[in-house]
N, C-alpha and C positions, 0 to 999 in steps of 0.2 A: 383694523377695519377690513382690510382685506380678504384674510381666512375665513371671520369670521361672516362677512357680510356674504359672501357668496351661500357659505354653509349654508343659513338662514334661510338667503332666499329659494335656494333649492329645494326646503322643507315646506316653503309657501305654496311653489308650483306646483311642488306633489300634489298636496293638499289640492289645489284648485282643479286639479284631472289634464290640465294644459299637456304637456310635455308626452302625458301618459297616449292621453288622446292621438298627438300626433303622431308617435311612434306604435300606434295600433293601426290608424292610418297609411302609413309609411308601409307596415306589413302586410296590410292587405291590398295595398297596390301594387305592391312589389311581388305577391302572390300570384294576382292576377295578371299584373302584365305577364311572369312569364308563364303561367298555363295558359294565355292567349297564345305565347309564341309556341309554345311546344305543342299546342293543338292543333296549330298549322304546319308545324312541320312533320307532326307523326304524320298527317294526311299526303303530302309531300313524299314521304319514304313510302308510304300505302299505295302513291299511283304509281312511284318510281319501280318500285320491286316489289310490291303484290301483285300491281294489273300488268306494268312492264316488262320485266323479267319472267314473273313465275304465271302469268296470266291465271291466276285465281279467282279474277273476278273482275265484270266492265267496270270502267273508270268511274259509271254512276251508281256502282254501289256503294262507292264508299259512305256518303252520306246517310245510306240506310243500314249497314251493318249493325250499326247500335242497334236499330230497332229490332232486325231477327234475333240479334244474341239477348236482348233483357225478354223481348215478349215472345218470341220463336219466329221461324217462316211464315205462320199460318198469319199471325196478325201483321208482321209486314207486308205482306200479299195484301190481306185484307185493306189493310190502310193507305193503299196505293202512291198516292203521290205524298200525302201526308208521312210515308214510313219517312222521308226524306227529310224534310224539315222536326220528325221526333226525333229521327235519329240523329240531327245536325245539331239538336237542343239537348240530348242527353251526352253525347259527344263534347263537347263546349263546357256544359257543368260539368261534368267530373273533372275535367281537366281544369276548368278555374278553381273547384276543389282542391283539387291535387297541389295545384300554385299555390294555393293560399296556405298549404298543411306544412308544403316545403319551407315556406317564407318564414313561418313560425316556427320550425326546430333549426334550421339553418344559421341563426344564431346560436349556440347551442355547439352546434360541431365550430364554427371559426373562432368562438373562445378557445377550444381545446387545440386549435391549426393543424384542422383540415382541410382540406382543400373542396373546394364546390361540387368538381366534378369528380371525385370520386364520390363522395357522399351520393351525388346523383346516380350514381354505377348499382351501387343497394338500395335505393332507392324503386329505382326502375323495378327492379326484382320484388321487390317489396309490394310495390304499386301492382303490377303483375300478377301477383298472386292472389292480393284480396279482392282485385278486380274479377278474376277468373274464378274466386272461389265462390261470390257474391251471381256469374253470370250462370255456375253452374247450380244454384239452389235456386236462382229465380227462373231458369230456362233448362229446358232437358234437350234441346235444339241448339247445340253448341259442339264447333270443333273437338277432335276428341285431346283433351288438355292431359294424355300422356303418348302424343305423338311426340320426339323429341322432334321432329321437324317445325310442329307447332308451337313447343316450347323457345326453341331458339331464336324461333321466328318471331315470337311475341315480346322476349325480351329485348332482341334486337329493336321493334320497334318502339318500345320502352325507352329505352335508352337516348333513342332519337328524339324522342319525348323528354328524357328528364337531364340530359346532359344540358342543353338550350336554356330550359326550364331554371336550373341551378346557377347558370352564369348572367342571368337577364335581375334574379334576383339575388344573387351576391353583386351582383354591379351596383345597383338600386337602392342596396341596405348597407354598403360599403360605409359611407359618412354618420353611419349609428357606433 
């Protein structure tokens, strides 16, 4: 009864969508919490070492950047106070994007024991580039993405992004 009864009932559960459900659940929460945290903290290294160190830009752009880089300057301008609150909403999704993309291959690499934050290291890079490739076919009003100072700049703050990101949701997925 014992072998057997577990087997069985495991074949039940399937069947019912329970277990499945919860660990879709499980993944998209664990997504999200950590492109919450990584979204806060990319911003965090953006006022630390964009506006503080390298003064690229006031401390209240960060919030609109998204909006110059997907629509250009002209409709950020244009959109005044509103560039802030699109930019803070496009900002936020991708990033809860990004958590939820991780959450779901992330199992995936800790079968084969990898470790989070390296996975996150290629990651970042990865993240990076379709981001940039995606801001430069939608906008022609974008850093010039073969500056290496750009590049290093942007992975760097990738990284600050997805290192967070990958230990918030291997913490979260650990009992899967």
């Amino acid at each position: 009864m014992g072998g057997n009864y577990g087997a069985s009932n495991m074949g039940n559960e399937r069947r019912s969508g329970a277990p499945m459900q919860s660990s879709i659940r499980q993944t998209v929460r664990a997504g999200l919490a950590g492109g919450l945290t990584g979204a806060m903290l990319i911003w965090v290294y953006e006022a630390l070492v964009w506006v503080g160190a390298q003064h690229l830009m006031p401390l209240g752009g960060i919030p609109r950047n998204a909006t110059g880089l997907v629509f250009g300057k002209d409709v950020q301008e244009a959109l005044g106070v509103w560039a802030y609150l699109l930019g803070t909403a496009i900002h936020f999704v991708f990033a809860l994007a990004w958590g939820v993309l991780f959450a779901v291959i992330w199992p995936y690499f800790r079968r084969r024991g990898y470790e989070a934050t390296f996975v996150a290291l290629f990651y970042a890079i990865f993240a990076w580039i379709v981001m940039h490739t995606l801001i430069s076919i939608a906008s022609s009003n974008h850093p010039n993405y073969f500056d290496p100072n750009i590049v290093i700049g942007g992975f760097m703050s990738h990284f600050v992004f997805t290192v967070p990101l990958a230990l918030v949701v291997k913490r979260m997925l650990a009992g899967r």
